[in-house]
Each structure stands twice: as C-alpha cells, then as structure tokens.
N, C-alpha and C positions, 0 to 999 in steps of 0.2 A: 299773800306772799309770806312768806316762812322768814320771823324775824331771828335770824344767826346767835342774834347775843341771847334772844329766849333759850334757843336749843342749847348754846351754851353750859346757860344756867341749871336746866333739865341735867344736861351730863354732868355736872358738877353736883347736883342734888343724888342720881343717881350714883356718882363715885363714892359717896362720902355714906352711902347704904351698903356698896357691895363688900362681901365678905374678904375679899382682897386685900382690899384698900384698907379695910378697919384694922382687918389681922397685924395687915403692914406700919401701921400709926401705934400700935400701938407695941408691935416688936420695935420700932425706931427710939418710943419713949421708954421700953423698959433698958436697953443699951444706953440711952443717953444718961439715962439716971446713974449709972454705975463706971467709974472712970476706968477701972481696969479693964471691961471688954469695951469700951468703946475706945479704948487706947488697942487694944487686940486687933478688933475690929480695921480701925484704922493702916494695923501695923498690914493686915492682910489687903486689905486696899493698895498699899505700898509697892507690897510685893508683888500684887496681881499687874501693876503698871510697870515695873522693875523688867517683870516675864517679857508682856504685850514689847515693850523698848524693844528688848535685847531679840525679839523673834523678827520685828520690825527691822534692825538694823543689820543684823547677824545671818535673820533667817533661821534661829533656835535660841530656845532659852539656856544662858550660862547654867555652868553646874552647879554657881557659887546661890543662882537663885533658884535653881530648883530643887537644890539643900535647902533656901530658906521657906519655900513655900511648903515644903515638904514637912517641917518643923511646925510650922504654923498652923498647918492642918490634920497633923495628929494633936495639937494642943487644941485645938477649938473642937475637935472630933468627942473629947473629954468635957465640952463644957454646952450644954445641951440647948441655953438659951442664946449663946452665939451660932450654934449651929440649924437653931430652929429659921435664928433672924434671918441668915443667910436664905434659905428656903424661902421664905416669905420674902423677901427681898425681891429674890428671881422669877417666883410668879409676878409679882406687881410688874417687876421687868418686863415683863413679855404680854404682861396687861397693857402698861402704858406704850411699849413698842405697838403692838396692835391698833391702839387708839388713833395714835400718830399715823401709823399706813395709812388708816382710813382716813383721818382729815388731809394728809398729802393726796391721795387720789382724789378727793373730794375738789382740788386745788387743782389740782393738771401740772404741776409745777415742782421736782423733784426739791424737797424743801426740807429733808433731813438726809438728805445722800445715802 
C-alpha cells in the first residue's frame, strides 16, 4: 500500500528541484531584500484586488483604478526585476494550481472551488 505522507514527501523533494519553484524562491528573496519593490510590488497587489472588488460589485473596473493600475504598470514595465518576479510568480501559479487539481480529483471532493 502507497504510504501518502512518503508521496508527499517525494513531491516536496521534487518541488524544491524543479526549475519553477527555484526560479520563484528565489525571485520572492531578491524583492524581499529591497523595500522599494517589495512596497511596489505590494502597491500592485492592492490594485489588482481594488480592480477584481470593483468588477465584482459594479461588474467593471472604476476609471479611478484603472488609472491606477495603469500607472503601475508602466512603472514596473521600467523595472525589470519586478517585472521578471511577476512572470515567475505566474508560472508557479499555474504550477501550484495544477498540483491542487490533481490532489482535489485525487479526493473526489471539490476542495478549492
């Protein structure tokens, strides 16, 4: 019988080799190290939830926020290690959403909606 916490630990050996994951650790630690893009960073996080509200409630994003993301993104568009992060970020995204599919179907049991 296939002990779960070995497999686990296999996937966790394996994450921490794939190029994804390294790229992305180690994009995480070069923004953390530096408070002006990780305050950037964050300001665009802000905004990106500012957008998702107001699409959410309104059914479109105000103008007032998509002047601001608008600004935001030609400012990070000039700075190459924020704009890499983000890249790297969004693979791992769709690394870790994948991961998740699979152990929800593995589950039978809709366990991230």
């Amino acid at each position: 019988m296939t002990n779960v916490h070995d497999k686990a630990h296999e996937l966790a050996s394996a994450m921490k080799q794939d190029e994804t994951v390294i790229a992305y650790r180690e994009a995480v630690q070069k923004i953390e190290q530096d408070e002006a893009k990780k305050r950037m960073v964050e300001d665009f996080r802000s905004v990106q939830f500012a957008a998702y509200q107001d699409k959410m409630t309104t059914g479109e994003v105000s103008a007032k926020t998509k002047e601001q993301m608008e600004n935001l993104v030609s400012v990070i568009t000039l700075n190459p290690e924020i704009s890499s992060y983000l890249e790297i970020e969004q693979r791992f995204s769709i690394l870790f959403n994948d991961i998740m599919k699979i152990i929800n179907e593995a589950i039978g049991v809709d366990i991230i909606g």
